[in-house]
N, C-alpha and C positions, 0 to 999 in steps of 0.2 A: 609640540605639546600645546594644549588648547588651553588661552587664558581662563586663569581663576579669578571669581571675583571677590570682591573687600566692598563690605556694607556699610559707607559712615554715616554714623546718628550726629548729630547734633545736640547741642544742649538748650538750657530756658534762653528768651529771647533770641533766640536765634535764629539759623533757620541753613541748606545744604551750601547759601553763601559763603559760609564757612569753613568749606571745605572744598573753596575754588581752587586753592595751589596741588593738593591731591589729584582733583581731577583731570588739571593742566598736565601733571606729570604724574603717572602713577608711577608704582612700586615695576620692574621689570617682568612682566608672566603674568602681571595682573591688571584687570578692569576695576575702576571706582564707581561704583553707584552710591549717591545718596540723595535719600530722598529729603523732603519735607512734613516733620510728623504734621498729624491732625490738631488744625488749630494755630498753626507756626505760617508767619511771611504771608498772609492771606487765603491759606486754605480750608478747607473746610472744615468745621468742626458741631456736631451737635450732640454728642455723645458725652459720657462720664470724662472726667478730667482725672486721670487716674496713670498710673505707670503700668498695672495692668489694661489700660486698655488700650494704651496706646503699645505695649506689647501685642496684643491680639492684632490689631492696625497692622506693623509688622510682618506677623507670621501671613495676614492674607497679600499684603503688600505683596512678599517675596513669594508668594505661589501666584502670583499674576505676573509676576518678572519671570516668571521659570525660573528662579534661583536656586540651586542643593547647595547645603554645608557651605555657604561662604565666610567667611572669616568677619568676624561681626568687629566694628572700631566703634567705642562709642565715647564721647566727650561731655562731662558733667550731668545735666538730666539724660541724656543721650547714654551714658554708661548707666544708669541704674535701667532702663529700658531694657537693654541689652544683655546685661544683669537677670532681670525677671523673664526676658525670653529664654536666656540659655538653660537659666536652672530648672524650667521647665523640660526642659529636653534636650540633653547635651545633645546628643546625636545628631540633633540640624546645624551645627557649627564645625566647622574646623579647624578655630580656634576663636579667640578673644582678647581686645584691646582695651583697656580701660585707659584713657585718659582724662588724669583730674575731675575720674567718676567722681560719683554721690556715694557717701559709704554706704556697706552692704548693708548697716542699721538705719539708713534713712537719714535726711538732712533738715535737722530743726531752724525754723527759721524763725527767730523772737516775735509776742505778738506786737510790739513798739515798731517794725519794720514793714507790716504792713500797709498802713497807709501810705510808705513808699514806694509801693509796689503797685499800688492804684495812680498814682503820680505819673510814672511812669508811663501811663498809657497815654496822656494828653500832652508831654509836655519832652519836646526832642531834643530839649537843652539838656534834662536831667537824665535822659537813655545816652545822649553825647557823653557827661561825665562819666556814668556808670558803666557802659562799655568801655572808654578811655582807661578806666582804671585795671583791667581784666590784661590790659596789652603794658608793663611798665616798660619795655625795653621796646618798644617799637609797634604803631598802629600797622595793622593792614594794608596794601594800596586799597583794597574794596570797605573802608570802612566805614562809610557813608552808606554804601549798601547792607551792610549788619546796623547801622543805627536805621534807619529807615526800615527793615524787614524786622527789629525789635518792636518798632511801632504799630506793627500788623498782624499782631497775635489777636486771638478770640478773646472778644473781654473777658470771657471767665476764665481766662487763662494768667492773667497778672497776679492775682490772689492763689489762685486755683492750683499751679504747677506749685507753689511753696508749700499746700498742702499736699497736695499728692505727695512731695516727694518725703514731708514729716512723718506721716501713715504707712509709708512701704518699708519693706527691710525684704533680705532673702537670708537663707540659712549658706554658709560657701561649700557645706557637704555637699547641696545639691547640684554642686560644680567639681566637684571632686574629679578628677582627669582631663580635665578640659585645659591644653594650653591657654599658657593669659602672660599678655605683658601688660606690666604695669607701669604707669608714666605718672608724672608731675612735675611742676613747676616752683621752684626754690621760693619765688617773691609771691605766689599763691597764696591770696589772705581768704580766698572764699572755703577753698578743700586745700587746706593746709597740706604740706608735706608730711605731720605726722599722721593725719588722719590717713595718706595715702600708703605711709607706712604700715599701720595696721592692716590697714583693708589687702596688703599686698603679703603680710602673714599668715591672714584667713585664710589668703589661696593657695599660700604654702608657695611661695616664691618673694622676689626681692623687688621693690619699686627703684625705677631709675630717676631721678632728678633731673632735670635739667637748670642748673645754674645761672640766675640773670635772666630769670623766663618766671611769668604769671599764669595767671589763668588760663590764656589766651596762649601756650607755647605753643601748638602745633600753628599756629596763626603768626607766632613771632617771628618762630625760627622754624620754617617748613623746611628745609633743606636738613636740617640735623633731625627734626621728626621723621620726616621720609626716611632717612640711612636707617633706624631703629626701628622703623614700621618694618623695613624690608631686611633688614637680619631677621628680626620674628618670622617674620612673613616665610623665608628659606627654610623655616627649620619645620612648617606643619607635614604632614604627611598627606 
């Protein structure tokens, strides 16, 4: 049987470094691709800063891969991307991972937090602490490479990705049939465990927890992520 592929998104200051222990091992039957959205770890970007358009990005991305129906994984901005592509059109997925997405109503981010988030771009002490705190149970070995590709976002993208992500929402009817697991992180102060509760009622299923894990769980504890990517992963058709 010819492998399938699993498309992982990323989220804000991030970038596919992310999703280095995936790619080292994937899931058994399957290939990991992930890319680097527009704008993320030094690429290009001159377009809308928007969650649609970096879904549109996306959808040409995956017809320049030859990609069909691959199973979309997406992690904080990374899940509302992935979000706003599939409710466009289940049919291109064959199924969906949300990991301590951005809820389906979009993620308000205070206007007092701003000027943090311009800081941010000059200053690699304060992307240190602020990444540092996304991992409570354990940094990365590569985590000098996510503070360093945090530093290499498009300026307009430090203010700019918090609004996007306050402006978007999707409806979850327009996901209605679409397998989805839902994930988070117990010590998660950015997308709480409750908010991942709800957004996992919307879909008309159950969020899993993981225990002693942040923000940063597929990052902590990649070994227990992987075992729960790939029980999903066994059951699409």
């Amino acid at each position: 049987m010819p492998e399938r592929t699993l498309v992982a998104l990323h989220g804000n200051f991030a970038s596919s470094a992310w999703w280095a222990d995936l790619l080292a091992d994937p899931p058994t039957g399957w290939r990991v691709l992930a890319p680097d959205l527009p704008g993320f770890a030094g690429t290009p970007h001159d377009g809308e800063v928007s969650i649609a358009a970096y879904a549109d990005w996306l959808g040409q991305w995956l017809d320049e891969q030859g990609v069909t129906r691959p199973a979309l994984l997406g992690h904080s901005l990374g899940g509302a991307v992935a979000l706003e592509f599939v409710a466009r059109d289940p049919g291109r997925v064959s199924g969906l991972i949300l990991a301590a997405s951005a809820p389906l109503s979009g993620l308000i981010t205070p206007e007092e937090n701003y000027p943090v988030l311009e800081l941010l771009r000059g200053n690699q002490g304060l992307r240190e602490m602020s990444l540092g705190a996304l991992f409570p149970s354990a940094r990365p070995a590569n985590f000098s490479r996510l503070v360093e590709d945090a530093g290499r976002m498009s300026d307009t993208h430090y203010s700019g990705n918090a609004r996007a992500l306050a402006g978007w929402g999707v409806d979850a009817a327009r996901l209605a049939g679409v397998p989805v697991l839902v994930m988070s992180g117990a010590l998660d102060t950015l997308i709480t465990p409750d908010m991942v509760q709800a957004q996992a009622e919307l879909l008309g299923t159950r969020a899993t927890v993981l225990e002693g894990r942040g923000h940063g769980f597929p990052q902590e504890d990649p070994v227990a992520f992987r075992a729960l990517l790939a029980e999903f992963l066994a059951t699409l058709p």
